[in-house]
C-alpha positions as CSV (number, residue, x, y, z in Angstrom):
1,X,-9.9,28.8,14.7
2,X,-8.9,26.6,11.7
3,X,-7.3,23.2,12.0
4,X,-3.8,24.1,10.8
5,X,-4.0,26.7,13.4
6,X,-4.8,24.5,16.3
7,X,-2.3,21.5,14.9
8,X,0.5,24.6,14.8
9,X,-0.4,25.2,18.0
10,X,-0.1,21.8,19.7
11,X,3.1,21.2,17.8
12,X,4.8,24.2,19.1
13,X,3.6,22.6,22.5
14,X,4.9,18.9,21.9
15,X,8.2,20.7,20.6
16,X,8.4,22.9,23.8
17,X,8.0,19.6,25.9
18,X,10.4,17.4,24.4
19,X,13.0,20.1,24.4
20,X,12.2,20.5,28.6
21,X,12.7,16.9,28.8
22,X,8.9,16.0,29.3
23,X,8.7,12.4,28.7
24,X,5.8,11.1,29.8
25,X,2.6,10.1,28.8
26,X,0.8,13.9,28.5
27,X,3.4,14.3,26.2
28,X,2.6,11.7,24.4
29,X,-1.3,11.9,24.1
30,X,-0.4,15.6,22.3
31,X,1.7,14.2,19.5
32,X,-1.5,11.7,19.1
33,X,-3.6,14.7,19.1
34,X,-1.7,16.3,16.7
35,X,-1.4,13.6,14.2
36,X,-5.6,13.2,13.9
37,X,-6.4,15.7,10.8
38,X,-8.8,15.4,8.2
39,X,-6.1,16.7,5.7
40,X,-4.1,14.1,4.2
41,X,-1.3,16.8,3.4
42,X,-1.1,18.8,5.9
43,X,-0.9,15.4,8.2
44,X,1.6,14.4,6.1
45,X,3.5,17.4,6.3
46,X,3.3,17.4,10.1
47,X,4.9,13.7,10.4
48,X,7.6,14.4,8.1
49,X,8.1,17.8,9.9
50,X,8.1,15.8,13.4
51,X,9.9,12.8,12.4
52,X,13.2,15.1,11.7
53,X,12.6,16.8,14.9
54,X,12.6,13.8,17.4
55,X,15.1,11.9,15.2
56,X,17.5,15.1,16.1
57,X,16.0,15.3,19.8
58,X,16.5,11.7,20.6
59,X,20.3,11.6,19.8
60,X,20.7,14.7,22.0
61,X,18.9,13.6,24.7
62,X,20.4,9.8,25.1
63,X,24.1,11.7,24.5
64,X,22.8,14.0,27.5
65,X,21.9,11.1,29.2
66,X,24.7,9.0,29.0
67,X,25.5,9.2,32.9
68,X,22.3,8.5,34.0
69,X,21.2,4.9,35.3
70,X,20.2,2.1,32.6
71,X,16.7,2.2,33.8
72,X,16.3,5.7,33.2
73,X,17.7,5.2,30.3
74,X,15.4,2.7,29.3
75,X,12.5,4.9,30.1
76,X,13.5,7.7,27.6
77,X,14.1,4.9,25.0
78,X,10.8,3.1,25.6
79,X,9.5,7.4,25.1
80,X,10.7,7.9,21.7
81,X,10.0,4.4,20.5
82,X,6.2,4.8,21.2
83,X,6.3,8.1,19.7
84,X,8.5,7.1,16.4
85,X,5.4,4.8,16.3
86,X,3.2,7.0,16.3
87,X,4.8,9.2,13.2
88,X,5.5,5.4,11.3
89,X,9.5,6.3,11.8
90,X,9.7,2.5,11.5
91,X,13.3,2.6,10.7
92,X,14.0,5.0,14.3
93,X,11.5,2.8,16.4
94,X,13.1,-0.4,15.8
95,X,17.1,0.8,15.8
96,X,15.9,2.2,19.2
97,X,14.0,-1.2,20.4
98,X,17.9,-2.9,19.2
99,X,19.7,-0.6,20.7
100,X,17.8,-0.5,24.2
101,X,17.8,-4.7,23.8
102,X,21.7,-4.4,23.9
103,X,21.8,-2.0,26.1
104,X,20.2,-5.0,28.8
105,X,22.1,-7.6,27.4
106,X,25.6,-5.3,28.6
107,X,24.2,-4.6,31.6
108,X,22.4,-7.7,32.9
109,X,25.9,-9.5,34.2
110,X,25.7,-7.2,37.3
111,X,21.6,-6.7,37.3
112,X,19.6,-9.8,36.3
113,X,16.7,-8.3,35.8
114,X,17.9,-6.6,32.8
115,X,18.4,-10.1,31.1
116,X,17.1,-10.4,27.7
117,X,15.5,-13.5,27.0
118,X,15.8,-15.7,23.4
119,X,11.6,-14.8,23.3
120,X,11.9,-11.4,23.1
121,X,15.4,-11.4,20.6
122,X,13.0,-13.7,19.0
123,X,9.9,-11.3,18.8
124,X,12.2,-8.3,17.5
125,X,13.8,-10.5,15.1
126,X,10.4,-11.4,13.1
127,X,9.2,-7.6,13.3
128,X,12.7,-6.6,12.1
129,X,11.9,-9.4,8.8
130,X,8.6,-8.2,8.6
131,X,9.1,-4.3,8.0
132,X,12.2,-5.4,5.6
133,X,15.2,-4.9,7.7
134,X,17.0,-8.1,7.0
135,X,20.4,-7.1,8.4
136,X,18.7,-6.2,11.3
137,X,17.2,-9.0,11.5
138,X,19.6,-11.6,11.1
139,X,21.9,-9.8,14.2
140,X,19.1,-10.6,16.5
141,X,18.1,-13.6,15.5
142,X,22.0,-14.4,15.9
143,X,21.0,-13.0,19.7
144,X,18.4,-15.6,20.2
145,X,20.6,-18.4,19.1
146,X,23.3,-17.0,21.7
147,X,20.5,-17.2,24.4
148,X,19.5,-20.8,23.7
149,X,23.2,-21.8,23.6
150,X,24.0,-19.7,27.3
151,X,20.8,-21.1,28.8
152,X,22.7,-25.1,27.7
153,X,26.0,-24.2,29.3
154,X,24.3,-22.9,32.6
155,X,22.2,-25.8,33.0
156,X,21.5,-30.0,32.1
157,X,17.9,-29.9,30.2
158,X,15.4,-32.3,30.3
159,X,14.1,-34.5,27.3
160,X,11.0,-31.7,27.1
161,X,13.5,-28.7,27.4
162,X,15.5,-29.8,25.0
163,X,13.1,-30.6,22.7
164,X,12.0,-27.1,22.7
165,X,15.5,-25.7,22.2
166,X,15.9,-28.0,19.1
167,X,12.6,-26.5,17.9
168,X,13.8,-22.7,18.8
169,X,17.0,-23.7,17.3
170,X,15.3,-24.6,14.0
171,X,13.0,-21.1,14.0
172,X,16.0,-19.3,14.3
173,X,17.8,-20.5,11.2
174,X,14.6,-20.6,9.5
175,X,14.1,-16.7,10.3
176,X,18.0,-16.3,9.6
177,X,17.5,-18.2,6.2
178,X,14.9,-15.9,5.0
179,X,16.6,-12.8,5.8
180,X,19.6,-13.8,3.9
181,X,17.7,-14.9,0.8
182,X,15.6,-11.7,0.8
183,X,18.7,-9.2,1.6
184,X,20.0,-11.2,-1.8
185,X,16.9,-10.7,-3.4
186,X,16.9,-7.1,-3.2
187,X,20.7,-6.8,-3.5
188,X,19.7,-8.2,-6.8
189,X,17.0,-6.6,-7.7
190,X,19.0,-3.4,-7.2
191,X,21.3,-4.4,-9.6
192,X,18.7,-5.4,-12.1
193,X,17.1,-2.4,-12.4
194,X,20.7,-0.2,-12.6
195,X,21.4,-2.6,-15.5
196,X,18.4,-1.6,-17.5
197,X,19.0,2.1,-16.5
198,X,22.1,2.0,-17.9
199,X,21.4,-0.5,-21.0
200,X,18.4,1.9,-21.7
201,X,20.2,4.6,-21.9
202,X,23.0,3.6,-24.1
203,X,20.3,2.5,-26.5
204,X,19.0,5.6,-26.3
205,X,22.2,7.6,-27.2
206,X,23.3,5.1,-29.7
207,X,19.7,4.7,-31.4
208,X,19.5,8.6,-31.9
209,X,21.9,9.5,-34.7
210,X,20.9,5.9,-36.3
211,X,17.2,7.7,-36.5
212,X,18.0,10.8,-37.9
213,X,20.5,9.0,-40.7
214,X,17.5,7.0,-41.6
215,X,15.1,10.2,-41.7
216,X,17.5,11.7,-43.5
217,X,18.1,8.8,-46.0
218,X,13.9,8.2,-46.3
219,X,13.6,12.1,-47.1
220,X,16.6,12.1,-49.9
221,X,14.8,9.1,-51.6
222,X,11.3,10.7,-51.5
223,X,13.2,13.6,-53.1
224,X,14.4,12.3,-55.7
225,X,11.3,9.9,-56.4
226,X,9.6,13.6,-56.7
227,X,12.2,14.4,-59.5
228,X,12.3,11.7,-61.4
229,X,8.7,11.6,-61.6
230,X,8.6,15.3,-62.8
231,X,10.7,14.7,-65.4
232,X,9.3,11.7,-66.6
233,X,6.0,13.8,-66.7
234,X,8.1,16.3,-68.9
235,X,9.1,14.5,-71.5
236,X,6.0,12.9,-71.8
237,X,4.6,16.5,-72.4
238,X,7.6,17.4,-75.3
239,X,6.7,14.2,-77.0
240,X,2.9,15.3,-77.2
């Protein structure tokens, strides 16, 4: 049996487990199997395919879902964020790691356990920087400020506690700087590049007719060069 056979196979097997609301580790260690193929294309192929698939799975399930307890909840998010890893959906795995971070935050005031802490804000707020989501980015390092600035209210600090908040403090804004500068950076860059677009392309429509005038006027010269030199080889003839 040839390899696209077996991958179409396995796919139509993942597909059929996902959509019987399988979510579990089996499930999992198929997509894996799937995605190991010696041919770049057809691997491709088979991400993109599965990447639209669980994208339009995941917002049916957590809409199917929506009575269901938080940690269950939490369970089918923590599913389709390992296996948006797995594709490189970058973009799906981390809105899903936000969106099951707030989901805790609104639900820790009656279950403590759910409690996000400023570390792990922290932790999502670098990888969010690092894969280029700066919006992103800045929203939960805004979290991990909040954090800090809860954890003061509840509680006098030490001179070592607080030294450490100061120092969170400043990583945070750091992080938060850097975000800002780089969403502005690319804003810009954006704009740059439209700019020359559009400025190339006027020069283009403008330079066009100015070419073929000056073709034009370059041919009617060599033209009459050509005559005048005929006839000045003519009359050098009737004189002989």
């Amino acid at each position: 049996m040839r390899d696209s056979e077996v991958i179409s196979q396995q796919i139509s097997l993942f597909r059929s487990l996902i959509q019987t609301r399988r979510f579990d580790d089996g499930t999992l260690r198929i997509l894996e199997s799937v995605l190991i193929s010696r041919d770049v294309k057809l691997m491709l192929d088979v991400r993109l395919s599965l990447r639209d698939f669980m994208r339009h799975e995941s917002l049916c399930v957590l809409s199917e879902f929506k009575e269901k307890s938080v940690d269950h909840k939490l369970l089918i998010i923590e599913f389709f964020v390992r296996a948006f890893a797995f594709t490189g959906d970058l973009e799906s795995c981390l809105s899903l790691r936000y969106e099951a971070l707030v989901l805790r935050e609104l639900k820790s005031a009656t279950d403590h356990h759910l409690h996000v802490s400023y570390g792990e804000w922290f932790t999502f707020a670098e990888h969010a920087l690092e894969n280029r989501f700066y919006a992103v980015a800045r929203k939960a390092g805004e979290k991990a400020l909040a954090c800090i600035q809860t954890s003061d209210m509840l509680k006098t600090k030490e001179a070592d506690a607080l030294s450490e908040d100061i120092e969170a403090i400043r990583k945070v804004k750091r992080l938060n700087d850097i975000a800002t500068a780089r969403a502005a950076s690319q804003s810009v860059q954006a704009q740059g590049v439209e700019y020359l677009k559009r400025k190339i392309a006027e020069r283009a429509n403008v330079s066009m007719p100015v070419i073929k005038e000056k073709r034009h006027a370059a041919s009617v010269l060599f033209r009459n060069g050509i005559k005048k030199h005929n006839t000045r080889k003519f009359q050098e003839l009737r004189r002989l």
